[in-house]
C-alpha positions as CSV (number, residue, x, y, z in Angstrom):
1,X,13.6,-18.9,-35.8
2,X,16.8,-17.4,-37.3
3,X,18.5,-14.6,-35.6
4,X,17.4,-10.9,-35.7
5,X,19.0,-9.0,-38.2
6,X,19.1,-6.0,-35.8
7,X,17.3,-4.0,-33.1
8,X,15.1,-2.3,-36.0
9,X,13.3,-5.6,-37.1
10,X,10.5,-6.7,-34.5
11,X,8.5,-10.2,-34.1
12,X,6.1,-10.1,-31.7
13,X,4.5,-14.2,-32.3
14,X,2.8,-13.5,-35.3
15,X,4.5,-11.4,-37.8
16,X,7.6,-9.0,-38.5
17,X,7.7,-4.9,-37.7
18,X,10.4,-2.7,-38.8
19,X,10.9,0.7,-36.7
20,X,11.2,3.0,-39.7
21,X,12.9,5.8,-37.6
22,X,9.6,6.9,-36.2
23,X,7.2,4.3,-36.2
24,X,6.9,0.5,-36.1
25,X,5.2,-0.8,-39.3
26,X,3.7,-4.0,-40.2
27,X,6.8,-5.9,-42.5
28,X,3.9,-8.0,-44.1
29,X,5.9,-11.5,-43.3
30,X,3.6,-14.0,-40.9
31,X,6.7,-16.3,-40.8
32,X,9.3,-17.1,-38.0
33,X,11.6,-15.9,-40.8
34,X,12.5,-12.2,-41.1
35,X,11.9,-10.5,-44.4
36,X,14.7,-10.2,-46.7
37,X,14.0,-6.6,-46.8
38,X,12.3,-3.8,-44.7
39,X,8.8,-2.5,-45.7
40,X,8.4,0.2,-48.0
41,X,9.0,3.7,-46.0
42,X,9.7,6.8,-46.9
43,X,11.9,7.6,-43.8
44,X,15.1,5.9,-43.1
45,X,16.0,4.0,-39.8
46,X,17.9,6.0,-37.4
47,X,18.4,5.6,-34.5
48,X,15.6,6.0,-31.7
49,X,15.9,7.5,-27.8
50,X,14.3,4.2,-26.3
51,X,16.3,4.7,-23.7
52,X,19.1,3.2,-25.0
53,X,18.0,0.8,-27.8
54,X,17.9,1.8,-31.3
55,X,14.5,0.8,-31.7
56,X,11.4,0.7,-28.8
57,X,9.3,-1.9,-28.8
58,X,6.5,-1.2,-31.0
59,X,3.8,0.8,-29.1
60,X,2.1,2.9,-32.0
61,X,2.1,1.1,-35.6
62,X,-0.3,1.4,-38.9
63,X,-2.8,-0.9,-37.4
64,X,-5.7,0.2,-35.4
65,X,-4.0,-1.4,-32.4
66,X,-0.5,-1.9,-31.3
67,X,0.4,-6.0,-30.2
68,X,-0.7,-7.8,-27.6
69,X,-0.5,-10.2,-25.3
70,X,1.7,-12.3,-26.9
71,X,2.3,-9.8,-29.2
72,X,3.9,-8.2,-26.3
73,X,6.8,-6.2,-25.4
74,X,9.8,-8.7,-25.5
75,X,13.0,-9.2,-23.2
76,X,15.7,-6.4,-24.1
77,X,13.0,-3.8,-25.1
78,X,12.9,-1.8,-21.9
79,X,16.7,-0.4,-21.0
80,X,17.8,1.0,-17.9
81,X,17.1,4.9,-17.1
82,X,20.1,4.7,-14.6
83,X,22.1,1.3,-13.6
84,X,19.8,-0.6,-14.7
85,X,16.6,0.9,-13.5
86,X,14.1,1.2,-15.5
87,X,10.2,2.0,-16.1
88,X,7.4,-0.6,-16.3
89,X,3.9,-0.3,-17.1
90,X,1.7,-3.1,-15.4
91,X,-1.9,-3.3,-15.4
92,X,-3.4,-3.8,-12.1
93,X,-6.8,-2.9,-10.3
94,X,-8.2,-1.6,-13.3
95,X,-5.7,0.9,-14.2
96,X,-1.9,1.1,-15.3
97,X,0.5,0.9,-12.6
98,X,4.1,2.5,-13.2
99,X,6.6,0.2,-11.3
100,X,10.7,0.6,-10.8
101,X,12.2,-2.5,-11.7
102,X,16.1,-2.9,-11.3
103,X,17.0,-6.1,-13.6
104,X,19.3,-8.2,-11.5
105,X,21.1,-10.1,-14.2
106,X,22.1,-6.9,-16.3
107,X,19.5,-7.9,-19.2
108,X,16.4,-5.5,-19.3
109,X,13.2,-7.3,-17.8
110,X,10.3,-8.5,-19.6
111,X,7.3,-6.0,-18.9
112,X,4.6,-7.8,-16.9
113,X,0.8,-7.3,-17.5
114,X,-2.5,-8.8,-15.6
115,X,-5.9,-8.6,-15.9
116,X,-7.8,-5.7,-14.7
117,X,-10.4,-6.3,-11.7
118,X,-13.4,-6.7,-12.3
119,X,-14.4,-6.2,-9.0
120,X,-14.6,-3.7,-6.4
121,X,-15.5,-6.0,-3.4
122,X,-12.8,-6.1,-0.6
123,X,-12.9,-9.4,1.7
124,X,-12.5,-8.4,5.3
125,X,-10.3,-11.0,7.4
126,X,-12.3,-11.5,10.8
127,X,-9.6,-12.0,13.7
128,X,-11.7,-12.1,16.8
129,X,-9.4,-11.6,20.1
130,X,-6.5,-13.1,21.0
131,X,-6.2,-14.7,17.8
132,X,-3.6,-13.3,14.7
133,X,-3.5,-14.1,11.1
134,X,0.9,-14.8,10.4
135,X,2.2,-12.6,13.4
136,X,5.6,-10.9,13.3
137,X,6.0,-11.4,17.0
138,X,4.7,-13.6,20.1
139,X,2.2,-11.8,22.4
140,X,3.2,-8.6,23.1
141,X,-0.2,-7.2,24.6
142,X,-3.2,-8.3,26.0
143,X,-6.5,-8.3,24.6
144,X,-9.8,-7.8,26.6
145,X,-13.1,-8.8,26.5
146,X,-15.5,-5.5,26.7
147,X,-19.4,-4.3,25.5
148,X,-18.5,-2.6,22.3
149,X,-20.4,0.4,21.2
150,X,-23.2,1.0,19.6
151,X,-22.7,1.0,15.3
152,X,-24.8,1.7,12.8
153,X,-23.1,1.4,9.7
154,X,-19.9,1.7,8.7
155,X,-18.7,5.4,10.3
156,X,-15.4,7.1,10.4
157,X,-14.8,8.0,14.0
158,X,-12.2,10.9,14.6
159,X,-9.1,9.7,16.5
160,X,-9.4,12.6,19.2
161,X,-13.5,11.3,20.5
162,X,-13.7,10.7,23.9
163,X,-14.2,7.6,24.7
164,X,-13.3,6.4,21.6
165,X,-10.7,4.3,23.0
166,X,-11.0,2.0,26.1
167,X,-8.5,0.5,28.6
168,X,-7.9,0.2,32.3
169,X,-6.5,3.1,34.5
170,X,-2.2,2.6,35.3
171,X,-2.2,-0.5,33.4
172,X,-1.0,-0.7,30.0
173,X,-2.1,-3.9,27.5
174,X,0.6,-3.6,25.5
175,X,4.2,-3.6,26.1
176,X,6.5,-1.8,23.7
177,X,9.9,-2.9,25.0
178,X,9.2,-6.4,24.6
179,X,8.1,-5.5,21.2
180,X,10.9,-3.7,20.1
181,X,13.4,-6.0,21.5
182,X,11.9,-9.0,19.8
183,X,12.1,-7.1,16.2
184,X,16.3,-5.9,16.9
185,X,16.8,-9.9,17.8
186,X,14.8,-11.2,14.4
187,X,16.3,-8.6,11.7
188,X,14.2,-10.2,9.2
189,X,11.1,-8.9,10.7
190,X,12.1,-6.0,11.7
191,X,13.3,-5.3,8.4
192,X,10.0,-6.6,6.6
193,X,8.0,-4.4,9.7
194,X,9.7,-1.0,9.1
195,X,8.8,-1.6,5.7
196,X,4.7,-2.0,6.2
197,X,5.1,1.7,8.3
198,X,7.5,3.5,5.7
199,X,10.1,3.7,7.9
200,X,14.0,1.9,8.3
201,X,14.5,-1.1,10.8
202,X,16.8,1.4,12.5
203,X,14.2,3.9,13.3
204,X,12.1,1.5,15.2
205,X,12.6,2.1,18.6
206,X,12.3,5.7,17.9
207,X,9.1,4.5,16.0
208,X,7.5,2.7,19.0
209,X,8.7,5.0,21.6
210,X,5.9,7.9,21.2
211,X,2.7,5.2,20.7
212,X,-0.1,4.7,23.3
213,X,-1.6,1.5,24.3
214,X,-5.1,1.5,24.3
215,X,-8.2,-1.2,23.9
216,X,-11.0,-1.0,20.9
217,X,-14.2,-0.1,21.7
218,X,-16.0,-1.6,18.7
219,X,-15.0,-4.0,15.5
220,X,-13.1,-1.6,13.6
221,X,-11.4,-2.3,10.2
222,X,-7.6,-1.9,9.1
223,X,-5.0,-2.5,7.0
224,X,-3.0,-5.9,8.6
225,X,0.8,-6.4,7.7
226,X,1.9,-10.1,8.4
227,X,4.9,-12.2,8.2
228,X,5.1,-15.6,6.2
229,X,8.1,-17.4,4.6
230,X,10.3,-14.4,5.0
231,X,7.8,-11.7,3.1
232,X,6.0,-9.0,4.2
233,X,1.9,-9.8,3.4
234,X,-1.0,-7.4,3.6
235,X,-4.8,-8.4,4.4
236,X,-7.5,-6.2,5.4
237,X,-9.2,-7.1,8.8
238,X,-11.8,-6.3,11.0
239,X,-10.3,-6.5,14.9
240,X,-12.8,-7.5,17.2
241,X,-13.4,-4.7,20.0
242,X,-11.4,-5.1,22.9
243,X,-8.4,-5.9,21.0
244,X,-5.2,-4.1,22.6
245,X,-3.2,-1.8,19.6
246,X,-0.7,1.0,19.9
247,X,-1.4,4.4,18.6
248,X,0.2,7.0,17.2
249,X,0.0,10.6,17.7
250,X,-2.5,11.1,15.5
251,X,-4.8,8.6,17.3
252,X,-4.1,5.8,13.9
253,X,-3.6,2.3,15.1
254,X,-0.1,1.0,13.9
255,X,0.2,-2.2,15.8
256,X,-1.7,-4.8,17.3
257,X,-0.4,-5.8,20.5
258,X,-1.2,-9.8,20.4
259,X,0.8,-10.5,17.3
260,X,2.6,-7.5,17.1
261,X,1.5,-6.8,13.4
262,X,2.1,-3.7,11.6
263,X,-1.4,-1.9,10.9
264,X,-2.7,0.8,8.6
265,X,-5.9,2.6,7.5
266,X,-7.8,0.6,5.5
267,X,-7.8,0.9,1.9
268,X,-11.0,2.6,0.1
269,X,-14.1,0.7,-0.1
270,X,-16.9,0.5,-2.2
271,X,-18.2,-2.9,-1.3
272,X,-16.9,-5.6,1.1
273,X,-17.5,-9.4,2.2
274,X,-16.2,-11.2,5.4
275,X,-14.2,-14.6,5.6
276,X,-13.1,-15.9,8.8
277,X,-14.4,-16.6,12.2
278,X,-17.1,-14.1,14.0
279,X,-17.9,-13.6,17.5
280,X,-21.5,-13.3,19.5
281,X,-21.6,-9.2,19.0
282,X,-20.5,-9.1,15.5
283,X,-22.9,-7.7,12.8
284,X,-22.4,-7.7,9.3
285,X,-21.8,-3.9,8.1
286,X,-21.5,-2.8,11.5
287,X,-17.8,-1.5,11.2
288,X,-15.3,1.1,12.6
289,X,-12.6,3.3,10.3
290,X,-10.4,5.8,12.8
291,X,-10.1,8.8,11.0
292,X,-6.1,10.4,12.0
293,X,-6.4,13.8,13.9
294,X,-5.4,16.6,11.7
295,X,-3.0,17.9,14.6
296,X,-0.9,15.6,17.2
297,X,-3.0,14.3,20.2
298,X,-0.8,15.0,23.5
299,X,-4.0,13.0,25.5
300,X,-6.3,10.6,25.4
301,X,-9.5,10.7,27.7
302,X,-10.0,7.2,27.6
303,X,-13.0,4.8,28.8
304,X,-12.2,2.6,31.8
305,X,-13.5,-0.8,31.2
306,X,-13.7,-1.7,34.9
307,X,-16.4,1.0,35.7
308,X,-17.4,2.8,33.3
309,X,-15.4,6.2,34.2
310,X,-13.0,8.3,32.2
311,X,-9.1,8.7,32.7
312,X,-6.3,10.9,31.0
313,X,-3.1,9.2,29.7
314,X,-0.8,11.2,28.3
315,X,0.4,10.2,24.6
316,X,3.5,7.9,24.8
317,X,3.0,6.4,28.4
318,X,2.2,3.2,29.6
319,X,-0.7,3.6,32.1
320,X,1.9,4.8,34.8
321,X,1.2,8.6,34.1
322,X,-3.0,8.1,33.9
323,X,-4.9,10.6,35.8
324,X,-8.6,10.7,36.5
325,X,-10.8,12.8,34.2
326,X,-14.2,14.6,35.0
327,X,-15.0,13.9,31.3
328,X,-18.1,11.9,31.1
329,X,-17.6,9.7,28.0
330,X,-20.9,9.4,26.0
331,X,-22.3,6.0,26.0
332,X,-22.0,5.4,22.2
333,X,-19.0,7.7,21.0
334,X,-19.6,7.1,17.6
335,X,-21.6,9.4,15.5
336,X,-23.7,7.8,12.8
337,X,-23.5,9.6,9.9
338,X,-25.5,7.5,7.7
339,X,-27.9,5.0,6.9
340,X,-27.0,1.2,8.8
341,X,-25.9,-1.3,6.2
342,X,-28.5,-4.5,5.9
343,X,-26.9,-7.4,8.0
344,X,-25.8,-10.4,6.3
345,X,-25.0,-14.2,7.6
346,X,-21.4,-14.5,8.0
347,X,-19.6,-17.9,7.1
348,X,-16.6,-19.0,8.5
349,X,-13.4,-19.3,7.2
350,X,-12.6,-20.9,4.4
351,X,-15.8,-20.3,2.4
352,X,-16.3,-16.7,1.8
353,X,-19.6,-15.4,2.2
354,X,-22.0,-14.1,-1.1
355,X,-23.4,-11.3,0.9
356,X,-21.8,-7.8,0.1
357,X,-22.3,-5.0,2.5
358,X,-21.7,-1.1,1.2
359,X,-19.1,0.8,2.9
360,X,-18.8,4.1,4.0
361,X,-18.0,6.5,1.6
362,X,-14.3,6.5,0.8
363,X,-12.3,9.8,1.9
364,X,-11.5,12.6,-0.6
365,X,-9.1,11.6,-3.3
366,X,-7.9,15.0,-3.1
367,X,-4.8,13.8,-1.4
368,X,-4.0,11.3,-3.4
369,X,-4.3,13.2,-6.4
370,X,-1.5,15.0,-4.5
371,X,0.6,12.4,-3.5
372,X,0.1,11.0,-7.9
373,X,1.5,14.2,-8.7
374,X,4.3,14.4,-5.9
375,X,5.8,11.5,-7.1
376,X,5.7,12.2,-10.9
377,X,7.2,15.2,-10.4
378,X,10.1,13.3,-8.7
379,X,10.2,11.2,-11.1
380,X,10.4,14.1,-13.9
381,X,13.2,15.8,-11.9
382,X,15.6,12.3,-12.0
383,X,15.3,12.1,-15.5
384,X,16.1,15.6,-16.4
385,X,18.9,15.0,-13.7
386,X,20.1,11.9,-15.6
387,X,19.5,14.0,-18.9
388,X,16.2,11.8,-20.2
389,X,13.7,14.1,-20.0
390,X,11.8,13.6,-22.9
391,X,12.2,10.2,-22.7
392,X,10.7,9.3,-19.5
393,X,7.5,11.9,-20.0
394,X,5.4,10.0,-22.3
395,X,5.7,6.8,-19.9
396,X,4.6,8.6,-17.1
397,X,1.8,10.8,-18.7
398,X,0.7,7.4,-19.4
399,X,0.4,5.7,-15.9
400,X,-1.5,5.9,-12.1
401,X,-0.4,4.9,-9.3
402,X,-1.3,2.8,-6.6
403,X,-1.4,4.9,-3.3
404,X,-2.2,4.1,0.7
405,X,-2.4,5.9,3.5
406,X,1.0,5.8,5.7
407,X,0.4,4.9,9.5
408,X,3.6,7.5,10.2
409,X,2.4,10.8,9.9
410,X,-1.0,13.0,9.0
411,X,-1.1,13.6,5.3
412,X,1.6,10.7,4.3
413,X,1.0,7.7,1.8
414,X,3.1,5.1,1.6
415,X,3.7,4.1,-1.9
416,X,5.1,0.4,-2.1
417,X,6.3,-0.3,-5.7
418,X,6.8,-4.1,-6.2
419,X,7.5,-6.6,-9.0
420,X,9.7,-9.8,-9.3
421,X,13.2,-8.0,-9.0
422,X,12.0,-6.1,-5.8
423,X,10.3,-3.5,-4.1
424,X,10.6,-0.1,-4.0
425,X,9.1,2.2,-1.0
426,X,8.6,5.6,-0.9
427,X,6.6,8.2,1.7
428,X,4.9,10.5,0.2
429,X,3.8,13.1,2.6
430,X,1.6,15.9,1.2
431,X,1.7,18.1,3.8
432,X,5.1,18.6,3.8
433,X,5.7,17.9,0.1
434,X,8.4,15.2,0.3
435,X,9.1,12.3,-1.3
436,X,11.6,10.0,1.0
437,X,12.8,6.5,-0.6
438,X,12.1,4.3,2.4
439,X,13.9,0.8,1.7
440,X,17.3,0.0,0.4
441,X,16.1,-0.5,-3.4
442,X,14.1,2.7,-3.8
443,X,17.6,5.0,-1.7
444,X,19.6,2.8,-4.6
445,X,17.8,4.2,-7.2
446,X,17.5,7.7,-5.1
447,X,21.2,8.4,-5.1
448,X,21.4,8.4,-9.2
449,X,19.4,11.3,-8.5
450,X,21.3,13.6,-5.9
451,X,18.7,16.5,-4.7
452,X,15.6,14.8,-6.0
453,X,14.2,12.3,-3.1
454,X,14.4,13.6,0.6
């Protein structure tokens, strides 16, 4: 194919457009060759905003349709918003995604696409105890066997129950220094573990500091950060009860103690299936979700596993501050609140199993709606700092976003943009209406924008 005469001529595999100053039209020429002249128009090229390029990529054009696949948007049609920055629409999980994507060879990047899901199922990793799927660190805890509590269903326990978490009195089953001082010797994983809890590898000890070591009481399900070949991975798990984690202080368990993995909520479900190897108590749809407290938790009345009594330990201790409790724990702490899902054979790992079990329903997507908003509204505020306004509304009008749950704070999501040149991580906390760039990338592309990201 001969060169392009110029930015205004188009060809997308198949044939030639021509951006006519406000559209891209059909050029009529299914040839590798560009027409010898443009295609009748009654308006005359100018010059487009495309963010820099005198001609987007065509996006709207006379057909019914605008290209393809490999009619696609081609290398050089997306220009940087700010040092070389720029905005990406990917499809993913159904939906558009918008992504940041910083072009590290100067050139504007090629804009990715995938094909929707069609599926809703989630496959839940099984990790039974004192076993971990790519740890971050050696054993930092202990796990214990223990009788887990009675389940029916999958059921959202609130963080504060009593009873809801088990260990034994002045003895913690995790220990935090070890942890911490492992991640500041391997800054590689500390760096790629801040980043699974929204935070900086230099706020870790301050992190770890104020969390609470405590035992599950029943197979509860999570979002599980691990560590392979120098990247960050993510895999929802069930943790077999009796496995030791940290807490933070709003009762959400952000580590487990054995492999020293980052952990989150888990994401919503509709439908999920189970890979991996079981233990004697587990059942099929029989699961766990912590809810967070909606207000710190200074104490936790907490089941003693060595005879069946209550103690206090105060958030942020070790076991060396626990103090009996008069508080009899109820023998199954938590409530069912609906119907107990049909149990289904389990195989083990590698074959996944057919049989998928419902969930329980997913939380409110009130918040997230929030957290959508928060963000596009930052977004909207850099470009009319960077004087692209217009240019950058249509593009976001267009997308979703991809949100989770952070394990840092009530009310928080941690929104993890990623795509070949990088990733970019923001927290978005509702409650407090911020949006903080949490990893080098996303403060990079924060600081074109002075006043916008907290």
């Amino acid at each position: 194919m001969s060169s392009v005469p110029g930015p205004e001529w188009h060809w997308d595999g198949q044939e030639w457009w021509w951006w006519n100053g406000s559209t891209w039209v059909e050029a009529g020429a299914a040839t590798a060759e560009p027409p010898a002249q443009p295609p009748p128009t009654s308006a005359a090229a100018t010059t487009a905003p495309g963010w820099g390029r005198a001609a987007p990529a065509p996006s709207v054009a006379t057909r019914a349709a605008p290209p393809q696949g490999s009619r696609g948007v081609s290398a050089g049609t997306l220009t940087a918003i700010v040092l070389g920055v720029v905005l990406v629409l990917v499809l993913v999980g159904g939906g558009v995604a918008v992504y940041l994507v910083k072009s590290r060879s100067g050139t504007a990047p090629v804009a990715a696409t995938s094909s929707p899901s069609v599926s809703d199922v989630i496959t839940l990793q099984t990790e039974p105890l004192s076993t971990a799927n790519s740890p971050f660190t050696p054993p930092v805890g202990t796990d214990h066997a223990v009788t887990p509590v009675k389940v029916q269903g999958v059921q959202s326990a609130p963080a504060e129950t009593v009873g809801l978490f088990g260990g034994t009195m002045n003895n913690s089953t995790c220990d935090k220094n070890q942890l911490v001082s492992f991640l500041q010797a391997n800054p590689d994983k500390a760096a790629a573990w801040a980043q699974a809890l929204g935070i900086t590898a230099a706020q870790i000890p301050a992190f770890v500091a104020p969390l609470t070591p405590v035992l599950l009481r029943s197979d509860t399900t999570v979002t599980n950060h691990g560590f392979v070949d120098g990247r960050l991975t993510t895999m929802t798990s069930v943790l077999q009860a009796g496995t030791a984690v940290l807490v933070n202080q709003y009762g959400q368990p952000v580590v487990k103690c054995y492999c020293g993995n980052p952990l989150g909520p888990p994401p919503p479900m509709k439908q999920v299936r189970y890979t991996g190897p079981t233990w004697p108590d587990f059942q099929p749809g029989a699961l766990t979700i912590i809810q967070s407290s909606t207000t710190i938790i200074n104490n936790y009345t907490i089941y003693n596993i060595e005879n069946n009594t209550t103690f206090v330990r105060p958030a942020g201790t070790d076991g060396t501050q626990d103090q009996p409790s008069d508080v009899q724990a109820p023998p199954d702490p938590i409530p069912t609140t609906q119907a107990p899902a049909t149990p289904a054979p389990v195989t083990p790992a590698p074959v996944t199993p057919d049989p998928v079990i419902p969930s329980a329903p997913t939380p409110s997507a009130g918040t997230e709606d929030e957290a959508i908003a928060l963000l596009q509204d930052a977004y909207r505020e850099c470009a009319v700092a960077i004087g692209r306004a217009g240019e950058a509304e249509d593009v976001i009008a267009a997308a979703s976003y991809s949100v989770a749950p952070a394990a840092t704070a009530h009310g928080g999501f941690t929104v993890t943009v990623t795509d070949a040149s990088g990733e970019f991580v923001y927290l978005v906390n509702v409650a407090e209406r911020t949006v903080t760039p949490t990893n080098g990338d996303a403060i990079t592309v924060a600081d074109e924008c002075p006043g916008v990201f907290d």
